[in-house]
C-alpha positions, 0 to 999 in steps of 0.5 A: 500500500505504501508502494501505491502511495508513493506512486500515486504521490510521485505521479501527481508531482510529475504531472502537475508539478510544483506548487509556488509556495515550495519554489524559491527561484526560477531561471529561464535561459536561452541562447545560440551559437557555433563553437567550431571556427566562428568567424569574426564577431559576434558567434554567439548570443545568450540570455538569462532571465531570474524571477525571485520570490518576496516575501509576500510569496508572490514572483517578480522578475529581477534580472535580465542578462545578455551574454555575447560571444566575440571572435577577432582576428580571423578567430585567433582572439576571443572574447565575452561581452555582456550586460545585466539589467536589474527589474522589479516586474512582478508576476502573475501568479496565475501565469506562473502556475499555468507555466508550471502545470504545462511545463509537466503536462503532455497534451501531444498538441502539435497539431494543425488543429491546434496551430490554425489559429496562432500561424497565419497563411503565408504569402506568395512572396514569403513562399518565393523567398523561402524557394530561393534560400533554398535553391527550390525556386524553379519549384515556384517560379512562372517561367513560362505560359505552360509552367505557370499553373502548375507552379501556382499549384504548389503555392496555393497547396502550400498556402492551404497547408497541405500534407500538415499532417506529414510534415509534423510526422517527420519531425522527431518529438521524442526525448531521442534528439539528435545531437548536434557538435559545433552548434547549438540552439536551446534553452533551459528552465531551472526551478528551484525548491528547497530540496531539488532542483527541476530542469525542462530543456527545450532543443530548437536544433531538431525543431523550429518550436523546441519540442518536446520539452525534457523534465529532469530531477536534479541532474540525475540523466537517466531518468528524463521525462519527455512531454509535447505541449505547445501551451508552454511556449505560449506561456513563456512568451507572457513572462519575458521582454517582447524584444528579447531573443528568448521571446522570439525563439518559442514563437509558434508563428515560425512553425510556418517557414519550417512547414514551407522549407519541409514542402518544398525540400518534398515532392509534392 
């Protein structure tokens, strides 16, 4: 019975996660670079945000840091610059602990069903400059009478949303991610209590949007926890400077350009 008990208990905290009153510190970090042969200037960017708690037990947002990372002298010399801005922006604690409850709740909600309202069709000449970064722009491009309707197939498929569904079955959403060297592209959430430390990591490498997000309990990497829920970008979003990088990075808008590269790198 004591087995069920501590299951039960253990269940519920990994869903549900944990209460504010048992947090004393949460940190959100971003950040993004190359680490093999950059080239001069600025090779990498990071960014820091920490929310402490008053006394009354509410949150409030103190610090917001920014990290950069400089090469000169065609890479031979390396150096850091960085600045760090002291706030005193409470939070809502609803917010907070919406956060919380989607930060260890699995809504597999990376659907077209749930996205048709946060992503917007794209236009023509979206579609066309994507083609041609991509070197698929004979993919779009009208060049010639009996060329033109098909090419504008393709755009109007593109712009309906075609084949959603199989470009989210193509993308990898379990806690197996690929790993990367010489790059990379993440952030990290750290909430502390006063007996553990809880980490969420969100790899944008393998994915525009950073799913699926992976739980730890205090560094201990053989037991992670993988969950997908897009509710959490949204909600990270609320708690952090619009101009910051780290905003841009969980916004679910750029779902659209990687749908567009992934139909044009297809034949369809």
């Amino acid at each position: 019975m004591k087995k069920i008990l501590l299951f039960i208990f253990f269940y519920t905290s990994v869903c549900l996660g944990q209460p504010l009153d048992t947090i004393s510190k949460i940190e959100f970090f971003y950040g993004y670079g190359a680490q093999c042969f950059p080239l001069d200037g600025v090779y990498a960017r990071s960014e820091k945000f920490i929310f402490k708690k008053l006394e009354d037990g509410n949150f409030e947002l103190t610090t917001y840091q920014k990290l950069w990372n400089i090469s000169r002298q065609n890479a031979t010399k390396f150096s850091k610059d960085s600045s760090i801005t002291n706030l005193s922006k409470k939070c809502d604690s609803k917010i907070l602990l919406d956060l919380m409850k989607n930060l260890n709740t699995d809504k597999q909600n990376f659907s077209f069903a749930f996205l048709k309202s946060k992503i917007k069709k794209p236009s023509k000449r979206r579609i066309i400059k994507l083609s041609k970064k991509m070197d698929k722009f004979y993919k779009v491009d009208c060049y010639d009478f009996f060329d033109c309707e098909y090419r504008n197939e393709i755009i109007d498929s593109i712009q309906s949303f075609e084949h959603f569904d199989k470009y989210v079955s193509s993308i990898n959403l379990s806690k197996n991610q690929m790993i990367t060297i010489g790059y990379y592209n993440f952030a990290r959430i750290i909430i502390t209590s006063k007996n553990n430390i809880t980490s969420y990591d969100f790899s944008f490498v393998n994915n525009a949007i950073g799913q699926p997000i992976i739980k730890n309990f205090n560094e201990n990497y053989m037991a992670d926890y993988a969950y997908v829920n897009l509710l959490a970008n949204e909600i990270i979003r609320d708690l952090i400077p619009k101009n910051s990088i780290t905003y841009k990075a969980f916004d679910l808008k750029k779902v659209t350009d990687d749908y567009i590269r992934w139909y044009l790198g297809n034949n369809y």
